[in-house]
SEKOLKOL-735250 format. One line per field, with one value per residue (C-alpha): x, y, z; residue in one letter. Coordinates in steps of 0.02 Angstrom, whole numbers, plus 50000, padded with zeros to 5 digits. Example, Ala and Ser with C-alpha at 12.3 -4.5 7.8 and 13.67 -1.06 7.14 Angstrom:
2
east <- [50615_50684]
north <- [49775_49947]
up <- [50390_50357]
type <- [a_s]
This chain:
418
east <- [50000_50048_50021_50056_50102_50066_50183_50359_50363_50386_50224_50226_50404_50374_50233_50289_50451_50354_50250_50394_50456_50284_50319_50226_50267_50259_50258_50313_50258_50353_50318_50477_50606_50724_50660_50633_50809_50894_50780_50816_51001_50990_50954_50842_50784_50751_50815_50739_50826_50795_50728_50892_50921_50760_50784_50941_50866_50697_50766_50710_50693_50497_50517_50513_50537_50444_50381_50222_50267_50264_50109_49999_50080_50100_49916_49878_49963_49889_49773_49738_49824_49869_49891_50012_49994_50008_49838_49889_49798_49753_49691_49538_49601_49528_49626_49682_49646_49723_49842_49734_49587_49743_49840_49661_49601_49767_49748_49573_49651_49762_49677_49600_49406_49385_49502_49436_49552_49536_49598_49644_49676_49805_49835_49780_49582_49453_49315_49175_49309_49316_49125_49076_49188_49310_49162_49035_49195_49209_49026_49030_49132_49020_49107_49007_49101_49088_49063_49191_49297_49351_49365_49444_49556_49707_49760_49954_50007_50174_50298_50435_50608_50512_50445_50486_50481_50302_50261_50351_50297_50133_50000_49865_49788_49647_49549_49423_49317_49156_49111_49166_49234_49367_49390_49437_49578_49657_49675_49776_49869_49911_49890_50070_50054_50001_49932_49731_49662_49512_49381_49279_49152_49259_49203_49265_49438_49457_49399_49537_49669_49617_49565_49732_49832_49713_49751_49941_49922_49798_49914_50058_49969_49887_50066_50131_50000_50018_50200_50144_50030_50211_50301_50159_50177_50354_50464_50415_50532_50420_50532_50534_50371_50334_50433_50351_50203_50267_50268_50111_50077_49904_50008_50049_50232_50136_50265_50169_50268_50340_50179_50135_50275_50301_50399_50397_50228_50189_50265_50295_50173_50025_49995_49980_49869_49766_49713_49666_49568_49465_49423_49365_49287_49174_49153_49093_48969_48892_48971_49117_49245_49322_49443_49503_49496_49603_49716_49754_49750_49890_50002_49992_50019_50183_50307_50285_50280_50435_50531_50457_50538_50687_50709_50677_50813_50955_50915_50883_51037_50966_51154_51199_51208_51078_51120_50991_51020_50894_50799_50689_50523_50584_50740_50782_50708_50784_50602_50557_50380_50292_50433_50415_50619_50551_50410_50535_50650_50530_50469_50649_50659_50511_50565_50730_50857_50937_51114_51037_51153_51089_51142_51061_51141_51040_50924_51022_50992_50820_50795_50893_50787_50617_50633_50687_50774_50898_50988_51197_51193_51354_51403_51434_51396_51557_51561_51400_51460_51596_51496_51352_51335_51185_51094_50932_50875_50712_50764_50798_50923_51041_51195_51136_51092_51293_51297_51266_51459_51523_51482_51436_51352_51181_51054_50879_50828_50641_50628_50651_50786_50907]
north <- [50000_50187_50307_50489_50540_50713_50765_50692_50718_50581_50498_50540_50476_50328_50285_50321_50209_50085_50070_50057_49919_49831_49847_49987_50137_50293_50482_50585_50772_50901_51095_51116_51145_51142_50955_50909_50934_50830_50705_50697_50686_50534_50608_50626_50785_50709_50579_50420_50232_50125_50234_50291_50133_50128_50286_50235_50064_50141_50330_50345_50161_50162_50328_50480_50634_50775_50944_51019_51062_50884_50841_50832_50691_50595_50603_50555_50398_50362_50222_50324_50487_50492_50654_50639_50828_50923_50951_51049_51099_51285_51384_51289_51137_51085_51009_51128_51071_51189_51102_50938_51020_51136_50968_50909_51043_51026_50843_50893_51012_50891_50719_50635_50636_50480_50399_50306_50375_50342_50503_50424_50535_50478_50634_50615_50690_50718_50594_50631_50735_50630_50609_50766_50908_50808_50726_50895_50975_50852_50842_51035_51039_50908_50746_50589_50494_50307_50337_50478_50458_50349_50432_50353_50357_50247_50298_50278_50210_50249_50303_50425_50326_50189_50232_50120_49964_50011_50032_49881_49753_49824_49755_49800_49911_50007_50058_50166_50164_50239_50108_49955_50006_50100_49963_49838_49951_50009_49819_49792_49922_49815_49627_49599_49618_49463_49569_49622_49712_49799_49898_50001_50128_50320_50384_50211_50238_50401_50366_50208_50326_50439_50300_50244_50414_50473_50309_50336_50536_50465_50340_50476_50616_50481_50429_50610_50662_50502_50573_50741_50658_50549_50705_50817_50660_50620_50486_50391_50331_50360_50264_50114_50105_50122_49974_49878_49931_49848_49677_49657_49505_49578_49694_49516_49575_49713_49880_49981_50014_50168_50272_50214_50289_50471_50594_50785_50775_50717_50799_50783_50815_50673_50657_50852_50883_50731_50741_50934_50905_50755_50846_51014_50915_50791_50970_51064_50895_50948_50834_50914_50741_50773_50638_50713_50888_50841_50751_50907_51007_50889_50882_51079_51098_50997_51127_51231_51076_51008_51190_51208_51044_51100_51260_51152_51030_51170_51324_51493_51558_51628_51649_51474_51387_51252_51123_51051_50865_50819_50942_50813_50752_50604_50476_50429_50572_50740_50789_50973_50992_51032_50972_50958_51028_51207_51226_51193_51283_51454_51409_51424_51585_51659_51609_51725_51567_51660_51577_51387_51277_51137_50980_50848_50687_50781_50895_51068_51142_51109_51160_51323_51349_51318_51429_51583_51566_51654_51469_51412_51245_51142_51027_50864_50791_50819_50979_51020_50925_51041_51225_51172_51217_51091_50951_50939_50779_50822_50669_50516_50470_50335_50411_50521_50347_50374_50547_50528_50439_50558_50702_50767_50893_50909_50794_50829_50673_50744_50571_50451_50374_50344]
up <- [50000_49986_50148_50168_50347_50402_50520_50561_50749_50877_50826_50637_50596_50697_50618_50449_50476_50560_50405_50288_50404_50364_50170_50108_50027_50112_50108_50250_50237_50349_50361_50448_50338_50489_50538_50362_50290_50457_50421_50227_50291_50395_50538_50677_50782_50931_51045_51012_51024_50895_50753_50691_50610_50568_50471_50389_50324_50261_50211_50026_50004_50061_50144_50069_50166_50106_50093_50055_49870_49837_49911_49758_49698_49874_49901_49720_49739_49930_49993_50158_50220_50418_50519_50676_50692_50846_50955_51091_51234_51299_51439_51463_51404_51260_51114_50979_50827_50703_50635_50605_50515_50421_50347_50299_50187_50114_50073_50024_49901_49778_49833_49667_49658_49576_49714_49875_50011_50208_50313_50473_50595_50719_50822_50980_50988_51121_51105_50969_50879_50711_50721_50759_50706_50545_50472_50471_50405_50240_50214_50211_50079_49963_50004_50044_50188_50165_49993_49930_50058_50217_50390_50531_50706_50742_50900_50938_51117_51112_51247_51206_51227_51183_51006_50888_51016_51062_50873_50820_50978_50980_51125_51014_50869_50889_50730_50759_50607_50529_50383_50316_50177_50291_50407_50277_50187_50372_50393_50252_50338_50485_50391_50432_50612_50738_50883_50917_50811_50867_50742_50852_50814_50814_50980_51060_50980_51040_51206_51225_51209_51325_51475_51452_51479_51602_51706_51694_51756_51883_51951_51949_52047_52188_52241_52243_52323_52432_52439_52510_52647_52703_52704_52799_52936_52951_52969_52835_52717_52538_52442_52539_52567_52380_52315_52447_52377_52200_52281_52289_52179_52142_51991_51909_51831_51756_51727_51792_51959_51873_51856_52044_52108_52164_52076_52014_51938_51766_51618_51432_51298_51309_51491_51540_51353_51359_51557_51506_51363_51419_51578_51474_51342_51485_51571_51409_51393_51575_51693_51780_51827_51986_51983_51843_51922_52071_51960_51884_52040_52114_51946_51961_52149_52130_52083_52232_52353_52280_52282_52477_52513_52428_52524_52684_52648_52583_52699_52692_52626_52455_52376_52378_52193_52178_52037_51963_51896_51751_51627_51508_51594_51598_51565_51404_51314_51288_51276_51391_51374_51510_51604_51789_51794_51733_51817_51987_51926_51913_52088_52155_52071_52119_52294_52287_52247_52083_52082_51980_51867_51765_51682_51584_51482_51316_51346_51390_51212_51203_51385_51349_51177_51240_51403_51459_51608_51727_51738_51696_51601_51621_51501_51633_51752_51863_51831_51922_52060_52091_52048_52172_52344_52336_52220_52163_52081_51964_51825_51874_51758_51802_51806_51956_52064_52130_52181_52368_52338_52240_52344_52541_52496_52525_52389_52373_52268_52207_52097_52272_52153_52285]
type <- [x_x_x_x_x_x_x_x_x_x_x_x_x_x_x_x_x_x_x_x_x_x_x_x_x_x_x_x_x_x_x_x_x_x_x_x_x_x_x_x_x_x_x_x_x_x_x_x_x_x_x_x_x_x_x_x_x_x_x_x_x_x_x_x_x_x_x_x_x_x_x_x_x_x_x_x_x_x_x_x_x_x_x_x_x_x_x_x_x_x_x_x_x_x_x_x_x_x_x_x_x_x_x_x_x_x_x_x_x_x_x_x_x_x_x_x_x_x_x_x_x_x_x_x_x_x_x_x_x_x_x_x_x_x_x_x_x_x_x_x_x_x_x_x_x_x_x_x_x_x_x_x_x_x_x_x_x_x_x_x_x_x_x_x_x_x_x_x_x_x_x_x_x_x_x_x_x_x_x_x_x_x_x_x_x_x_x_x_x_x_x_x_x_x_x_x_x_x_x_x_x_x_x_x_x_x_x_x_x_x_x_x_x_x_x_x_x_x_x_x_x_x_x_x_x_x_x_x_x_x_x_x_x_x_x_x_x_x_x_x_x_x_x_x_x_x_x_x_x_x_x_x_x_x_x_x_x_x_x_x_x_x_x_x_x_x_x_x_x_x_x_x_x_x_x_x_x_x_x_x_x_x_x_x_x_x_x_x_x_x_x_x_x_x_x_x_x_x_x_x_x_x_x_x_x_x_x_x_x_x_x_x_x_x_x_x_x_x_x_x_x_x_x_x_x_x_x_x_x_x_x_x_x_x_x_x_x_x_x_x_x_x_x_x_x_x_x_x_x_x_x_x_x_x_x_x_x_x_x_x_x_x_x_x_x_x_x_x_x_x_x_x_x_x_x_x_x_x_x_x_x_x_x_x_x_x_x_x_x_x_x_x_x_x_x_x_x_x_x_x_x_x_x_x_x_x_x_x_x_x_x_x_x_x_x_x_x_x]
């Protein structure tokens, strides 16, 4: 089969490689010159193990790279056309979906009338999204769905550091699907793999991907806020009594243990956008989700806990440099969205604390880029050890697991790594 990919982002290049891997043939479109030409040169923009030699096996032998100048004849040759575009979240919460409905009408401008095509979107989407607001939006401008065209959601579940693992070792596919006709061609998509596949009506698809992030920031804001209630007590050892939790046999091997463990808050693109939207879009329905809520309310309540606990464990003295260890949201990513690092970080500034160094295994440029911050990056890891007066864990990487050894100075180890 032939695909075009909107969108070459974490999701969008995955998918497109993971594709090619299957055998098909596949277009990857790009607006980003920036991204576009690093990818056309073999390489990738972010951090992510596994799809570089993806990339380099598949790079114009079954993916193409392009940019929006070629797109006329990408979509002319396509079975279906997936969007992995960006839908993020804003004040209130709900999804922005700009750049979805954008990448359509330009499909919808060079795709061949006399062509079946399914538009899958893959980006993740409030429930009722396809149904209600893509489908209105295609039958406003004369097209028959079902008939003219396919519409459908394939939700990704994939975990950044993880990507092309997840994509390739799949637990299951979700196909959320609005005819037959649809259904049938998205499973040619996926004939190769041996995993569930599961045709659902749209809503249902949407909704799957959303119960399952919603579970993971759920999990993550009970134990810091089960954190919180420890520390308000005393003398309790959280970290202990976490992994004791984990033996439980009742979590069957499952990995979960990670989520149910207490940390900085939750960070990263999915968890913050998709807890926000599905709580604005339930609330915009008339019922207002409190678990949800509170969910939220502890994610965002985090920041100034952890830089209280911080000033409690260091001291007063407001000209002391605090080194912060770990600027990605998480290991293994160089991703900063929404990072709980920054959001620490601005607490400790607001609170007077103005002398702050940094280091990260590979995130200090992005960090740097994305935020405007009175912070010193150093370039290792020794190197912090000496300029600090203090240490702040706020990633758990592994490298950091040593530094009670490798220093006396005070450690405040946010991530209970230690």
């Amino acid at each position: 089969m032939t695909i075009t990919v909107f969108g070459l982002g974490f999701v969008g290049l995955t998918t497109s490689l993971g594709f090619a891997e299957y055998g098909h043939k596949v277009y990857g479109v790009e607006i980003d010159e920036g991204r576009l030409n690093t990818i056309r040169s073999g390489k990738l923009p972010f951090l992510e193990e596994g799809l570089d030699e993806a990339l380099s096996r598949h790079l114009n032998h079954g993916f193409t790279p392009i940019g929006t100048d070629s797109l006329s004849a990408a979509v002319s040759e396509s079975d279906c056309v997936y969007y992995c575009v960006g839908t993020p979240y804003g004040k209130d919460g709900q999804a922005d979906l700009t750049y979805l409905f954008s990448a359509i009408d330009q499909t919808l401008a060079v795709r061949p009338a006399d062509r079946y095509q399914v538009l899958v979107v893959k980006s993740t989407v409030p429930p009722s999204t396809t149904a209600s607001k893509v489908i209105p939006h295609l039958e406003a401008q004369g097209l028959r769905v079902g008939e003219d065209v396919g519409v459908a959601n394939n939700p990704e579940f994939l975990r950044e550091g993880h990507c092309w693992d997840d994509f390739m070792h799949a637990d299951r596919i979700v196909l959320g699907v609005s005819d037959e006709r649809s259904a049938s061609v998205l499973r040619s998509v996926y004939a190769s793999v041996s995993v569930p596949v599961h045709c659902v009506s749209l809503n249902t698809g949407e909704f799957i991907k959303y119960l399952s992030n919603t579970l993971l920031a759920t999990l993550i804001s009970y134990s810091n806020e089960m954190s919180m209630v420890a520390d308000t007590i005393g003398n309790i050892d959280v970290a202990q009594a976490f992994r004791i939790l984990h033996e439980d046999k009742r979590w069957g091997g499952a990995q979960m243990a990670s989520y149910v463990y207490p940390g900085c808050g939750y960070g990263g693109y999915c968890l913050p956008k998709d807890t926000n939207a599905l709580y604005a879009v339930s609330r915009t329905a008339g019922f207002d989700a409190q678990i949800l809520h509170h969910v939220i309310d502890t994610n965002d309540r985090m920041p100034e806990f952890i830089a209280s606990k911080i000033a409690r464990a260091i001291g007063d003295d407001r000209t002391q440099v605090i080194g912060i260890l770990g600027l990605s949201f998480k290991p293994g990513s160089d991703d900063v969205r929404d990072t709980p690092s920054a959001k620490i970080i601005r607490a400790l500034l607001d609170a007077g604390y103005e002398h702050i160094i940094a280091y990260d295994p590979v995130a200090i440029d992005e960090f740097a880029r994305r935020y405007d911050m009175s912070v010193g990056y150093v370039r290792s890891y020794e190197a912090l050890l000496q300029q600090a007066d203090s240490l702040v864990i706020t990633t758990a990487w592994p490298e950091f697991a040593d530094v009670r050894q490798r220093t006396a100075k005070p450690v405040v180890d946010c991530r209970y790594m230690l």
